[in-house]
N, C-alpha and C positions, 0 to 999 in steps of 0.2 A: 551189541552196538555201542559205539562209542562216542560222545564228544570230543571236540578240540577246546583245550582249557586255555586260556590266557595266560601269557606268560607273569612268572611272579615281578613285580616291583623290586627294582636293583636295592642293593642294600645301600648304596650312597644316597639315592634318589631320598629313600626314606630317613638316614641321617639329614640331610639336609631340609627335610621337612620338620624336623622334630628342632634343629638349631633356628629354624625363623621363627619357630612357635615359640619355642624360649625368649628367645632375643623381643620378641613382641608381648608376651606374657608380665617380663620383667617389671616393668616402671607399669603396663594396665593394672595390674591389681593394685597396686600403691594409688593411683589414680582412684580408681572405682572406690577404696575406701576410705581415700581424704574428701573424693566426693561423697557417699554415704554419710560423713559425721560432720561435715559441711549442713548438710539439709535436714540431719536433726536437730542441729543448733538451731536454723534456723523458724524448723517449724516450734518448739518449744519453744523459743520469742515471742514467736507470733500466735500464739492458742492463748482462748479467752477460756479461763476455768468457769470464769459464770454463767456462759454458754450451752455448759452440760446437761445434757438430757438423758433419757433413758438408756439410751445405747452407753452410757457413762463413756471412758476416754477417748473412744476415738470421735465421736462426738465432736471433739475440740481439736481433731487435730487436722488439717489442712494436707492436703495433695503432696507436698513436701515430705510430710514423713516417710507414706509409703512410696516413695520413689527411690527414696531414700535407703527404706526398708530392702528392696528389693533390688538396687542398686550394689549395698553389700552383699546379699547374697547370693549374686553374680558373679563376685569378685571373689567370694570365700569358693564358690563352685571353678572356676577359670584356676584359683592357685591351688585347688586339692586334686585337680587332674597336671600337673607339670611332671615332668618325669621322674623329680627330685624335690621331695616333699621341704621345704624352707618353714622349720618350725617355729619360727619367732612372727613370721605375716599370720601364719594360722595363728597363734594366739594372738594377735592384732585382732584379727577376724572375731575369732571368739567372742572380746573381749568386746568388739566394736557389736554384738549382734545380741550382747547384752546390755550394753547399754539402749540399744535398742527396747528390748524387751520388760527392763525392770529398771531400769531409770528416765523412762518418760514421766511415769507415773507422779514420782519424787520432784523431776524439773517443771510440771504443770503443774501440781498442787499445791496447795501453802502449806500444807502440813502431812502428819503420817496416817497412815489409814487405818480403819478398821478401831475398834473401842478397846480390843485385849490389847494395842499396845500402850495404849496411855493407862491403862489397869496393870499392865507391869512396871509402868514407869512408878506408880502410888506403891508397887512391892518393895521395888528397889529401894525408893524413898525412904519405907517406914524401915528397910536392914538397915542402912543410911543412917537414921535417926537412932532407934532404939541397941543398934548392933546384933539384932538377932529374929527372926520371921515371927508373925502372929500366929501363935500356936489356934489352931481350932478355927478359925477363918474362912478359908477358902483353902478347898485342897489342894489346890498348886502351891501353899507354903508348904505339904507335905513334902514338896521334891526342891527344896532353896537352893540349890548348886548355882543355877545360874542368875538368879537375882541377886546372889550372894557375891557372885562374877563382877556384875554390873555394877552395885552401889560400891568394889573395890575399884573399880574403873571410873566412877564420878568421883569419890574423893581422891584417887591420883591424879587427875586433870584437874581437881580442885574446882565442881562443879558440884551445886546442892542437889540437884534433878538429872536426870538421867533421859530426859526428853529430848534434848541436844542430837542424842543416839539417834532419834526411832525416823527421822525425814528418811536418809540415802542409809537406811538398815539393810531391805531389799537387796539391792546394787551390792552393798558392800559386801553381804552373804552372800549373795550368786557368786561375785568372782572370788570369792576366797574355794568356793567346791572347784573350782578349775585344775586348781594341781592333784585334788587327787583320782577325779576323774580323768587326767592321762595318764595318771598312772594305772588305773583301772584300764584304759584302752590298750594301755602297752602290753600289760602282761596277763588282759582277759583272753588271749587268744584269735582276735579277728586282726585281720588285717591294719598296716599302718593306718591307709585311707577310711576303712570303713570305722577305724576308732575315733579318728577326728570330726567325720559326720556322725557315727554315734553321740559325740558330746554334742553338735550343733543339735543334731534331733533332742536331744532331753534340751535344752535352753527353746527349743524354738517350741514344745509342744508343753512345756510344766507350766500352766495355768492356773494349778493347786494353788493361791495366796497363802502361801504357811512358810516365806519368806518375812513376815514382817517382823515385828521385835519382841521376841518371841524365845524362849527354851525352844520347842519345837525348830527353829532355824538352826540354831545354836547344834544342837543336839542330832541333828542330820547331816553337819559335818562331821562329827565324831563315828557316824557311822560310815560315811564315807570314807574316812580314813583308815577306819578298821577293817574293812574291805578290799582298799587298798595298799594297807597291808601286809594281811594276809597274801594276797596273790604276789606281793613283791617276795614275799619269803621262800615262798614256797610255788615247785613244778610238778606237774604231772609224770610217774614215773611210768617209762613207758610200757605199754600191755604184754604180757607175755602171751597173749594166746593172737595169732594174727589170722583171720577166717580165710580161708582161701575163696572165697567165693563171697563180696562184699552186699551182692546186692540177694541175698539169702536170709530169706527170714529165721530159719535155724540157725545160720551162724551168725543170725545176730544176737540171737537168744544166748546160746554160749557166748558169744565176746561178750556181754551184759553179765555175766554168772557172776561176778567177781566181787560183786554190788554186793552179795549177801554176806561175803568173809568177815572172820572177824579181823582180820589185817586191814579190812579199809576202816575200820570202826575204829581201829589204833593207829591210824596215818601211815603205815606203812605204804601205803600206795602214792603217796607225795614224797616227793626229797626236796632239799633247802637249796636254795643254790645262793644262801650268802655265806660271810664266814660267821663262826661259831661268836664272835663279838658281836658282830652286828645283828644277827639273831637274836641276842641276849638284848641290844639295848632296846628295838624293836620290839621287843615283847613286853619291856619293862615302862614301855609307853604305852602299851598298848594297853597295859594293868589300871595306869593311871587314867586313862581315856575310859575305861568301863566303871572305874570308880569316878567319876566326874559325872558318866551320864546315868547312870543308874541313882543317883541322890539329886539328879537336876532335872528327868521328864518320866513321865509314866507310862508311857510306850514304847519309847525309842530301846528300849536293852532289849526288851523282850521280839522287837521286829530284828536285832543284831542276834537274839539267841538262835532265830530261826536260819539265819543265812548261815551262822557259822557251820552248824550241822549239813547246811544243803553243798559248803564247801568241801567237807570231809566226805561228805560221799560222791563229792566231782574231783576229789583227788588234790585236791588243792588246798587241803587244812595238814599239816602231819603231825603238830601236836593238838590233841583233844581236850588237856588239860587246859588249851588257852578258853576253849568253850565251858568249862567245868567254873574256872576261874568268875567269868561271867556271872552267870546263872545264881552261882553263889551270891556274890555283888548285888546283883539285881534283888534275888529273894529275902536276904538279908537288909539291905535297905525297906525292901516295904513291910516286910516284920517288925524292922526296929526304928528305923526313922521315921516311916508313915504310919509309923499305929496310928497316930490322932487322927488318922484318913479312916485309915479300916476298921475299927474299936466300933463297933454296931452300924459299918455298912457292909460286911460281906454281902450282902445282895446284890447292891451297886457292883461289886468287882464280878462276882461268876455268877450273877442275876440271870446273863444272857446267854451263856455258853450254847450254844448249837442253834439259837434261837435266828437262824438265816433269813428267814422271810420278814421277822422285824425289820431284822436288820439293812437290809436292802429295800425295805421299803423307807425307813426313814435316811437311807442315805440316797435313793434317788425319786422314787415315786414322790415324796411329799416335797421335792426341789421343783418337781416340775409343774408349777404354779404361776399365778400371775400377768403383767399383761403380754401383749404379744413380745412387743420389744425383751421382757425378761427371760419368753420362753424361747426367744431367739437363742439368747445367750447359753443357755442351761440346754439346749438343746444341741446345739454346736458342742458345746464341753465334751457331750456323752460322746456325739459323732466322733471328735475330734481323740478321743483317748481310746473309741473303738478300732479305729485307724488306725493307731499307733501298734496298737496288741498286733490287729491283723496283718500288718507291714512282719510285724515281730515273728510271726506265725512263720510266714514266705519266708524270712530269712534261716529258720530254723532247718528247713528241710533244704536252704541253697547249701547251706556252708560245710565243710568239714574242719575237726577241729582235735586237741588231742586231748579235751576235756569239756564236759557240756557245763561246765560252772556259771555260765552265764544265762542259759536255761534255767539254772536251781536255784540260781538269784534271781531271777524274775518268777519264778512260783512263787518261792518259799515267804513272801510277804503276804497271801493269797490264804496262809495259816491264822494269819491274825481273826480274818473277819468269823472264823469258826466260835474264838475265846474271846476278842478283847470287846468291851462296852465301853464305847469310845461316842455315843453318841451316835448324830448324823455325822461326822466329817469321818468317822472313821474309814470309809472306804476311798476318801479323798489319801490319806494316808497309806493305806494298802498302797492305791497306786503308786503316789509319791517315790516309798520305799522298792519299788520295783520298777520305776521310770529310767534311769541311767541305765540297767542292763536290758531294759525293751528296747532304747535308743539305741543300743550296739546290736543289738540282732534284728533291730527295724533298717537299718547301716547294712548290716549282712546279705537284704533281699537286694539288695544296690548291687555292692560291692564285695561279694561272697568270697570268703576262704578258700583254696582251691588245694590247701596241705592241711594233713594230718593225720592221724590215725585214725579217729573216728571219721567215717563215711557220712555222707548225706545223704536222708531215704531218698529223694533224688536217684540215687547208686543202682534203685532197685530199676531203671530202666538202663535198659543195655544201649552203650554206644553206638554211632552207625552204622560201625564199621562189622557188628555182630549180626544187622539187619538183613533180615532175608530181603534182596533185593532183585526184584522180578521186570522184567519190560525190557525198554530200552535205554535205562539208568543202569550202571553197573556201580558196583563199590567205591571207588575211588569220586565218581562225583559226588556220589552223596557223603564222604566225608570232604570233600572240599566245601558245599553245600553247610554243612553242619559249621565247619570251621568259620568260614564267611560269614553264616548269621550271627554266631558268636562275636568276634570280633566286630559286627555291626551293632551287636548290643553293646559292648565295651566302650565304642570308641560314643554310643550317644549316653553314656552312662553320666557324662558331665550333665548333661543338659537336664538328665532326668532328674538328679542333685540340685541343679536349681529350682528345679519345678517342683519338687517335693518337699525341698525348702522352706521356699517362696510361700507355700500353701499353708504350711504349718505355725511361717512366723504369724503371716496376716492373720489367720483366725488366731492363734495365741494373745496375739494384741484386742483383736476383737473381747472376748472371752477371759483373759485376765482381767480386763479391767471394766468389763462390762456391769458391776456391781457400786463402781465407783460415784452414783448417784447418788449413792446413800454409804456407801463404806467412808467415806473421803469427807472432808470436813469443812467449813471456810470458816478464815480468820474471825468472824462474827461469832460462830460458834461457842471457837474458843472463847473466845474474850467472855462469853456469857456465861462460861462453866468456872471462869477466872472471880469474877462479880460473884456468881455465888459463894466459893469457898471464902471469898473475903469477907461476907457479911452472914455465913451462915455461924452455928455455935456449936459444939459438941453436943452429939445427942437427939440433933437434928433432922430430918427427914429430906433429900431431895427426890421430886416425883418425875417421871418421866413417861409417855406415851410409849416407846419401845427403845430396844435398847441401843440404839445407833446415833450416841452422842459421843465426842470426847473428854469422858466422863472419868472420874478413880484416878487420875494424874497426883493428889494431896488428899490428907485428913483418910488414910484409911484407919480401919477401926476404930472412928470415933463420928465419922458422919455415914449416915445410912441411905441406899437408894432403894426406888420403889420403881419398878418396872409396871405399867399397867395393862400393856396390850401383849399380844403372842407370838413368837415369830413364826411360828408355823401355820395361824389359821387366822382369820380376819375378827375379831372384838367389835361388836358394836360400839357406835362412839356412844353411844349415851354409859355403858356401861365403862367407859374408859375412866369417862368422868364421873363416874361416881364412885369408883375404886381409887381415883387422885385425892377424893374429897375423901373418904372416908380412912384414906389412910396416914390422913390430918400431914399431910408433908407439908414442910414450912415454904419451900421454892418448889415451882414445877418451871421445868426448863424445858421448851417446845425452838424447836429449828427446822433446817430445813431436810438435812439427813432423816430424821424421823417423818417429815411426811413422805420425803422421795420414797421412804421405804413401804409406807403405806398404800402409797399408789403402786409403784412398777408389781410388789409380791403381792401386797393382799386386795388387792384390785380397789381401792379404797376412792372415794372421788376427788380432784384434784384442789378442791378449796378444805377438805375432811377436818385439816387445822386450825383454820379459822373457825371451823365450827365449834370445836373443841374447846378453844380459846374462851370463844364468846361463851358458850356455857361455864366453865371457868369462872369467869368474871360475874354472872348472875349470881353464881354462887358463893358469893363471896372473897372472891381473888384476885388482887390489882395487881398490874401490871405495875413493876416496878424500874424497868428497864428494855429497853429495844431495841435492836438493829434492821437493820436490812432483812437478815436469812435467820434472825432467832430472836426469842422473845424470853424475859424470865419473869414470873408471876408469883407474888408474893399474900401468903393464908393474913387477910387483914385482921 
């Protein structure tokens, strides 16, 4: 038995549905995103930084923003569904959805965040001054490349300090990764659209703070670049063995065999598709870029060592000698340039090797502390980059493609946490380094590939049109049936883009900046860190309750700090103070970063500093100087 089907929609009917959509499309997105960066002007006007509580930035910001927020990426969703993708609104878009993201932060607060960057601004300084890094120091003079960058960059600007840099560092690293994350979208193999929501997904879900002023920022472009490319140089060549039966787990086994050759081991499975000049100059950058970052960060080569190999066996590397090149570079610098590093710490370097459950307990178990409001934060993070993978997951089995290179870039960072002793943040970094290629295959569960040679297990269910179809449904309905739901996912696939968006930016905002109670500084701060260097003497001691001051800006190696509290477990205060006193420091510098931090992580009481203070003072410590939000106390 059969149905009467509907007749199809005339093809003019539907042309001229697609010309009103354009014609109405055109000036709304321009619209939506002069409104969008209208409403972040204005909420960044109007937020009070003194205001800030525990939930840190958004805290301070006013209904505006997120209307704002979600305003453009309505606007980024409405122009990445038009029929004729207009590359220049998309990078508007981008560009508009990062300043969203990583320059509120910079346009609310008086200063830069976080203590490492005003500690590199005291590195830069001291190359600056003496023309060459303090041997024995602090092991990040082991890797000078890019502090050695920077203090070239203050005296061409003709600037003593290099602080000037670290406000809008953030902002200004985010969009410099933009060029080569399209070029990563263009020639990773997913589709035009699903690469340009790939790049909003990595902006709207990288919450890792490891944007600020920093090697690490620095040093993550270099990888991006080298990533991309490789992939511009080089195509997949196409498979010689084609399975007759795709959705066959035996011949997927065979189409896989080719993995074990040694011709994928020597690039013959990639061909170039530039000319043989351009090859050459591209490569001759790319020598330079691994010699820049291999003598400028301690992780970054080694997370580049791992992709390059995951490209050569996705077909997309065809010289190995450029990974050889590396490796060399890399191992070589910390033999010879970081010996002062490793000269009686081999422990510190492969201390930890396999050692997993350390490891992940101090990069998430011992994060999950604190009061509620913190564990909000740190709880959202996990959810929110669990989401990400899972998305990535779905997209892996949507898509076809005629290389999985974007799968083996999102493992192969996944290697790190086996070898590297990276601390706690290391698996902040894992992720990092494998975020852009999650973003294009979390992209993929959207907006799936539908060409390639490679199949999606997807593949291994059979069309409708193979379904034994029984009753009073015959063949032919159930692929119109099939087709129809299809194109009823397609056509709400905009909507879903905004919706999962939308979701990603908001908690991103939440969740980056959710630390900024105590990461983030106020002008009182500083000024009391300024007072001390002025009146302290070489040789000197300053004390500190924890380490969340902006602190190491001048006088490195020759003024000394003394940290008293822990940042992973709660210090009695009586013992705080008696580790300030005994470790005879000339200034103890107390503010408000250091309490906020006391409260929101180590659950501390919310006067703890005063109490601190006043013990202080019993013991012999005037106050020499005061503000609002900081206090400096001076050994009478």
């Amino acid at each position: 038995m059969s149905a009467t089907l509907a007749p199809p929609r005339t093809t003019a009917w539907l042309d001229a549905r697609r010309t009103l959509s354009r014609a109405a499309a055109g000036p709304l997105t321009l619209w939506l995103g002069g409104l969008g960066l209208a409403l972040w002007i204005y909420a960044v006007a109007t937020s009070d930084y003194g205001a800030m509580n525990g939930y840190g930035l958004i805290s301070v910001l006013g209904w505006t923003y997120f209307a704002g927020l979600l305003i453009s990426v309505v606007g980024f969703a409405v122009e990445l569904g038009q029929p004729t993708l207009r590359t220049a609104r998309l990078v508007g878009f981008m560009v508009l959805l990062a300043i969203f993201l990583y320059g509120t932060a910079s346009a609310v607060e008086p200063t830069a965040v976080l203590t490492d960057s005003w500690i590199h601004v005291g590195f830069i300084k001291y190359i600056l001054v003496h023309g060459q890094p303090l041997n024995g120091y602090d092991a990040r003079f082991s890797w000078p490349g890019a502090f050695s960058l920077g203090a070239t960059l203050s005296a061409f600007v003709g600037l003593h300090s290099a602080i000037a840099f670290t406000h809008w560092f953030p902002l200004a690293i985010e969009l410099s990764y933009l060029p080569p994350l399209l070029v990563i979208a263009r020639y990773s193999g997913v589709g035009p659209r699903a690469g340009w929501l790939g790049i909003a997904l990595y902006y709207s879900t990288n919450w890792i703070l490891q944007d600020y002023f920093s090697p690490q920022a620095l040093n993550y472009l270099f990888y991006l670049v080298s990533i991309a490319a490789v992939l511009y140089l080089w195509r997949p060549r196409p498979l010689e063995v084609t399975p007759h039966d795709p959705g066959s787990w035996r011949e997927r086994l065979t189409f896989s065999r080719p993995l074990l050759r040694l011709g994928r081991v020597l690039g013959h499975d990639a061909e170039p598709v530039r000319s043989p000049a351009v090859t050459a100059g591209l490569l001759g950058v790319l020598a330079l870029v691994f010699l820049a970052s291999s003598m400028s960060h301690q992780l970054t080569p080694y997370a580049l060592a791992l992709a390059l190999p995951a490209l050569l066996l996705a077909r997309r590397l065809g010289r190995p000698e450029v990974w050889i090149l590396l490796v060399v570079l890399a191992i070589g610098w910390l033999s010879l340039g970081a010996s002062n590093f490793w000269v009686g710490h081999l422990g510190v370097i492969f201390g930890s090797i396999g050692q997993l459950g350390s490891k992940l307990s101090s990069n998430v178990t011992s994060r999950v502390t604190g009061t509620v409001t913190h564990l909000i934060v740190v709880k959202s993070r996990i959810g929110l980059t669990a989401a990400i993978y899972l998305l990535a997951a779905v997209g892996v089995v949507r898509r076809r493609a005629d290389s999985r290179a974007l799968e083996a870039l999102a493992a192969a960072p996944l290697l790190l946490m086996a070898a590297q002793n990276y601390g706690g943040e290391g698996l902040m970094r894992v992720v990092l380094y494998g975020l852009p290629f999650v973003g294009m295959l979390a992209a993929s569960a959207i907006l799936p590939s539908r060409e390639g040679q490679l199949s999606s297990p997807l593949a291994l269910l059979r069309p409708p049109s193979s379904w034994a179809i029984t009753g009073h449904l015959d063949r032919a309905i159930a692929s119109r049936t099939w087709t129809a739901t299809r194109h009823a996912l397609e056509r709400s696939s905009r909507v879903l883009v905004a919706v999962v968006l939308a979701a990603c930016a908001l908690i991103t905002t939440m969740v980056r900046g959710g630390n900024d109670a105590y990461e983030s500084f106020t002008p009182d701060e500083v000024a009391a860190v300024n007072y001390i260097y002025n009146h302290i003497r070489p040789g000197q001691v300053i004390g500190l309750a924890n380490y969340f001051m902006p602190l190491g800006q001048r006088d490195v190696g020759t003024v000394n700090e003394y940290i008293a509290g822990s940042a992973t477990s709660a210090t009695p205060l009586n013992a705080i103070v008696r580790r300030l006193v005994h470790s005879k420091s000339t200034f103890i510098l107390l503010g408000r970063s250091e309490s906020n931090f006391g409260v929101e992580v180590l659950n501390y009481p919310h006067d703890w500093m005063a109490v601190v203070r006043s013990d202080l003072v019993a013991r012999g410590y005037v106050i020499v100087h005061s503000w609002p939000t900081a206090s400096v106390l001076r050994r009478a």
